[in-house]
LOVEXLO-25175 format. One record per residue (C-alpha): residue number from 1; residue in one letter; x, y, z. Coordinates in steps of 0.02 Angstrom, whole numbers, plus 50000, padded with zeros to 5 digits. Each point is the difference from the previous one (the first is absolute). Layout:
N
+-----+------+-------+-------+-------+
| seq | type |    c1 |    c2 |    c3 |
+-----+------+-------+-------+-------+
| NUM |    A |     X |     Y |     Z |
...
+-----+------+-------+-------+-------+
This chain:
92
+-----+------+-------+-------+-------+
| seq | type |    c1 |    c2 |    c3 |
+-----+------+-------+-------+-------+
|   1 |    X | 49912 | 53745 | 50435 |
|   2 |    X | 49995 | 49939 | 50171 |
|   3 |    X | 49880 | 50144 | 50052 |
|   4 |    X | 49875 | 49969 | 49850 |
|   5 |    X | 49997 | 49802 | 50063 |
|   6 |    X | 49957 | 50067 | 50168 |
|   7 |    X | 49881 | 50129 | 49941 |
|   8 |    X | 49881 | 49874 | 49903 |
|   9 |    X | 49954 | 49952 | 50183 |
|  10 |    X | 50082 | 49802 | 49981 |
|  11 |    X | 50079 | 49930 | 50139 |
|  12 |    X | 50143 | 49882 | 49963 |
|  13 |    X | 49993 | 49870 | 49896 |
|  14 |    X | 49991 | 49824 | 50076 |
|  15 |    X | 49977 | 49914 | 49810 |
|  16 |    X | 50153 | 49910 | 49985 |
|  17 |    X | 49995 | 49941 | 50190 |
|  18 |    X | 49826 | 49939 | 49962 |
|  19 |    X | 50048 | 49909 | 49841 |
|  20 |    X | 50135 | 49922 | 50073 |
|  21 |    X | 49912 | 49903 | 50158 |
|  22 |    X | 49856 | 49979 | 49866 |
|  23 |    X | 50112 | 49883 | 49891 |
|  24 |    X | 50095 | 49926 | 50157 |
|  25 |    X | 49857 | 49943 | 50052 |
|  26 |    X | 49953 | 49927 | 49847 |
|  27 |    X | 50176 | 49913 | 49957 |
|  28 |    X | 49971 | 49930 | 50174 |
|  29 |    X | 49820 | 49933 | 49958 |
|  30 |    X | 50067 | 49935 | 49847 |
|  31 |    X | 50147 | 49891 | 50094 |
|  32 |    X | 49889 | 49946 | 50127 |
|  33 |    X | 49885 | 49959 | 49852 |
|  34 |    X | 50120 | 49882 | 49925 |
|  35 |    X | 50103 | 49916 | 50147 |
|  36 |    X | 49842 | 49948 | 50094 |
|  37 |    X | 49941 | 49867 | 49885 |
|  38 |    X | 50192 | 49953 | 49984 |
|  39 |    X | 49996 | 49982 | 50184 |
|  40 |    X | 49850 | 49905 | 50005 |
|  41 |    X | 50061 | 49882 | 49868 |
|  42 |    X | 50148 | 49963 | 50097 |
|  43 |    X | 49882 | 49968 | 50158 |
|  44 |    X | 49924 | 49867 | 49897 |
|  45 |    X | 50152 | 49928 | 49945 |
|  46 |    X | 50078 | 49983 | 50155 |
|  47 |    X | 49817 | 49915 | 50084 |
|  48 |    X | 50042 | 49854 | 49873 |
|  49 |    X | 50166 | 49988 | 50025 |
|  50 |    X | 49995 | 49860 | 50117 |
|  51 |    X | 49877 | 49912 | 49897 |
|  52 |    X | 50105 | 49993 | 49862 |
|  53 |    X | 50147 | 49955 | 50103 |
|  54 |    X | 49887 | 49842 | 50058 |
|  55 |    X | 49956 | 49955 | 49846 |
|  56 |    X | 50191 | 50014 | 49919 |
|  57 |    X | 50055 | 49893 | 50163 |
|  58 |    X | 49869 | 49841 | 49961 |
|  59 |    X | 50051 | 50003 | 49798 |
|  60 |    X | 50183 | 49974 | 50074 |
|  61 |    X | 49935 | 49863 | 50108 |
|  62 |    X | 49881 | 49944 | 49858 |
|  63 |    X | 50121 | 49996 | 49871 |
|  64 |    X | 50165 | 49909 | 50107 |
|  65 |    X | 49969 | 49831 | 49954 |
|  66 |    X | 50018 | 50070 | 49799 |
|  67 |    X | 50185 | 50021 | 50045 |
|  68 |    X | 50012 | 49802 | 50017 |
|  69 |    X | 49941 | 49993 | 49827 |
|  70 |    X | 50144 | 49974 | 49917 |
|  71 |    X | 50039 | 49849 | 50110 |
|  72 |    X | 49846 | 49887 | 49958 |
|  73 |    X | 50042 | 50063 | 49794 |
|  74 |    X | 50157 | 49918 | 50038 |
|  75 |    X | 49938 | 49851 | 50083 |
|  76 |    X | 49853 | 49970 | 49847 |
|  77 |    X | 50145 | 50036 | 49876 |
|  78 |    X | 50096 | 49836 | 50096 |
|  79 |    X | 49840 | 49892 | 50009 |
|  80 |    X | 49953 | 50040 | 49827 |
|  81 |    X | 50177 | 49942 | 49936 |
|  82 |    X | 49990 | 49853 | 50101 |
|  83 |    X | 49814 | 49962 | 49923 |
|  84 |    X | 50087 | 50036 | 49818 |
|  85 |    X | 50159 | 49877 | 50047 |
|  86 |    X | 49855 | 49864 | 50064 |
|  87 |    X | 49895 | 50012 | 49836 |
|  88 |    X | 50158 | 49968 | 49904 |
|  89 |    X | 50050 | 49866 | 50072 |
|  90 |    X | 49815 | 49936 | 49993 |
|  91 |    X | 50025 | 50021 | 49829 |
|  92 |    X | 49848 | 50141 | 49996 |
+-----+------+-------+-------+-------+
């Protein structure tokens, strides 16, 4: 059988060599394909990064002064008794 191979004049067969760079390359094309966008996405991420950071730092300072809050509730919640109380005694 060997002979008859030889005979028909055909080298060796380099088919299944072929075929498998041919997909290689194309599983590698296909990664590239779909990690360079990722990679680009994370580019643009990380360029407003510190923008974000800036912004989350001035809502901190922007929003301090809402921690005192519950002070000045307290505070209205006396002078609103003591309003009450004086109306009473007004007889209002």
């Amino acid at each position: 059988m060997h002979v008859a191979y030889l005979a028909a004049g055909s080298g060796p067969s380099n088919f299944g060599w072929t075929l498998g760079w041919i997909i290689g390359i194309v599983v590698v094309l296909a990664v590239v394909a779909l990690v360079v966008p990722i990679l680009l996405l994370a580019r643009s991420i990380g360029d407003e990064a510190p923008k974000i950071n800036t912004a989350l730092t001035d809502a901190v300072a922007n929003t301090a002064p809402l921690g005192a809050l519950r002070t000045t509730i307290e505070y209205a919640t006396t002078i609103i008794g003591g309003l009450q109380r004086g109306r009473a005694r007004l007889g209002g």
